[in-house]
C-alpha positions in Angstrom: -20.4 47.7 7.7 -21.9 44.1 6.5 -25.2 43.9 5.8 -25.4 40.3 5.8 -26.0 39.0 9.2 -25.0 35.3 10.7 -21.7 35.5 8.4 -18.1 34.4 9.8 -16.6 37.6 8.5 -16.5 41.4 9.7 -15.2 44.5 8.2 -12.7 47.5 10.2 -14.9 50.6 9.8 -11.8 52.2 8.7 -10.2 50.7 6.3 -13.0 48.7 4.5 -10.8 45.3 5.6 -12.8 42.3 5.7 -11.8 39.8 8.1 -12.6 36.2 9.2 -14.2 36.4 12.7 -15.9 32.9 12.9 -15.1 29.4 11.9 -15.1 28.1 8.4 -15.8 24.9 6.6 -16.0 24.2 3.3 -17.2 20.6 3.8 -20.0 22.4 5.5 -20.9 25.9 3.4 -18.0 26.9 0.3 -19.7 30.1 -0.6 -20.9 33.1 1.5 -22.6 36.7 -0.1 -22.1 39.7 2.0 -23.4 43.0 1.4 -21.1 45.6 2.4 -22.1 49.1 3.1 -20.4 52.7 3.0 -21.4 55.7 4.4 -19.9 59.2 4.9 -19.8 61.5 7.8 -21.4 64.8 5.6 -24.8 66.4 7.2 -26.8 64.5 5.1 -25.2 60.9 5.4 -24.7 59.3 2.2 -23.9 55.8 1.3 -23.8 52.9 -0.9 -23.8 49.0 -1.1 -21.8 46.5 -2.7 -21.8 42.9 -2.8 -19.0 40.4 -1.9 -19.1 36.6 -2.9 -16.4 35.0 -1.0 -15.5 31.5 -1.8 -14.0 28.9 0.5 -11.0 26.7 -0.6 -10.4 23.4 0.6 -7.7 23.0 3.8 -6.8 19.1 3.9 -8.6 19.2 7.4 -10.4 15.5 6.6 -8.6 12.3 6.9 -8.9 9.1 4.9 -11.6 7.0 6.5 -11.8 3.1 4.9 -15.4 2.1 4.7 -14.8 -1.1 6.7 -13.0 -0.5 10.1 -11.2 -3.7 9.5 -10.7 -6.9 7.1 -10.3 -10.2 6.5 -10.0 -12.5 3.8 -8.8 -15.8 3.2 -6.0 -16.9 -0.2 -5.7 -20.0 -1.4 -1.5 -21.2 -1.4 -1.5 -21.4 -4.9 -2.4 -17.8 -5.3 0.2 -15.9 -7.5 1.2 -13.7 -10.3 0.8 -15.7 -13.9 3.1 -16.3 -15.5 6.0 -14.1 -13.2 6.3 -11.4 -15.8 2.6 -10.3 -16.8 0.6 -7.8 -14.9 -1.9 -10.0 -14.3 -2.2 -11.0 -10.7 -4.3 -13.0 -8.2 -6.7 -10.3 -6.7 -7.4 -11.3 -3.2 -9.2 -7.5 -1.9 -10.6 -4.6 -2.8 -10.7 -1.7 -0.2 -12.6 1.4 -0.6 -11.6 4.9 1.4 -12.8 8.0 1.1 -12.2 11.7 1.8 -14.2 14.2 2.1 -11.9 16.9 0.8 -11.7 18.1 -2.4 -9.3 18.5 -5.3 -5.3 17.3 -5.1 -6.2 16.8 -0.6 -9.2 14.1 -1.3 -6.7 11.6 -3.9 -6.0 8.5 -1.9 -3.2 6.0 -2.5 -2.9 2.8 -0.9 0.1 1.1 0.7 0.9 -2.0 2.3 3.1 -0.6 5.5 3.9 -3.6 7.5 3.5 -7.7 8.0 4.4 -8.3 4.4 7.8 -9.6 5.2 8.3 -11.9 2.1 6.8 -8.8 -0.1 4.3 -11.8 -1.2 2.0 -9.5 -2.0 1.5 -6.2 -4.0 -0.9 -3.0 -3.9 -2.3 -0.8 -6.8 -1.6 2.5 -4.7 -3.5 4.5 -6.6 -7.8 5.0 -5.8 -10.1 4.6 -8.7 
């Protein structure tokens, strides 16, 4: 049996399984302690204790949220790339997003998916 009361997990009697019998989120709580118990079915019962430290990985259950529900932001027309072959360019925004994942399922990249007809304008895709 578990020991440890209030946890999301339970154990078959039988075979010592543990199983997940409640919700998890690692957002929320990424590391539980059980004590698990065994006992015999002599005269005299008998039984001893072990403890379990399960860690919760990440799912990618979060989505990217920008800070700012929407933008706007004015260019001047003679805003370009100088000179037409340097990787210097005229930065016009900044966005910020995050995610509250962790690991490879919290990166965010950036892309410009429509309105950009003339591809005027370019995106580092890549979060800092």
């Amino acid at each position: 049996s578990i020991l440890t009361s209030t946890v999301p997990f339970a154990i078959n009697d039988t075979t010592g399984v543990i199983f997940v019998n409640g919700s998890l989120d690692r957002e929320t709580l990424d590391f539980y302690q059980v004590t698990v118990m065994v006992t015999d079915l002599g005269v005299i019962r008998l039984t001893s204790t072990s403890t379990v430290d399960i860690n919760i990985t990440d799912f990618n259950d979060n989505t990217p949220m920008f800070l700012n529900a929407s933008f706007s932001v004015s260019v001047p027309e003679n805003a370009f790339k100088y000179p037409q072959d340097s990787e210097t360019y005229s930065v016009i925004a900044t966005f910020a997003a995050t995610d509250d994942d962790i690991g490879t399922n919290e990166e965010i990249y950036y892309m410009i998916t429509a309105g950009d007809t003339n591809n005027s304008f370019a995106i580092d895709s890549k979060a800092v």
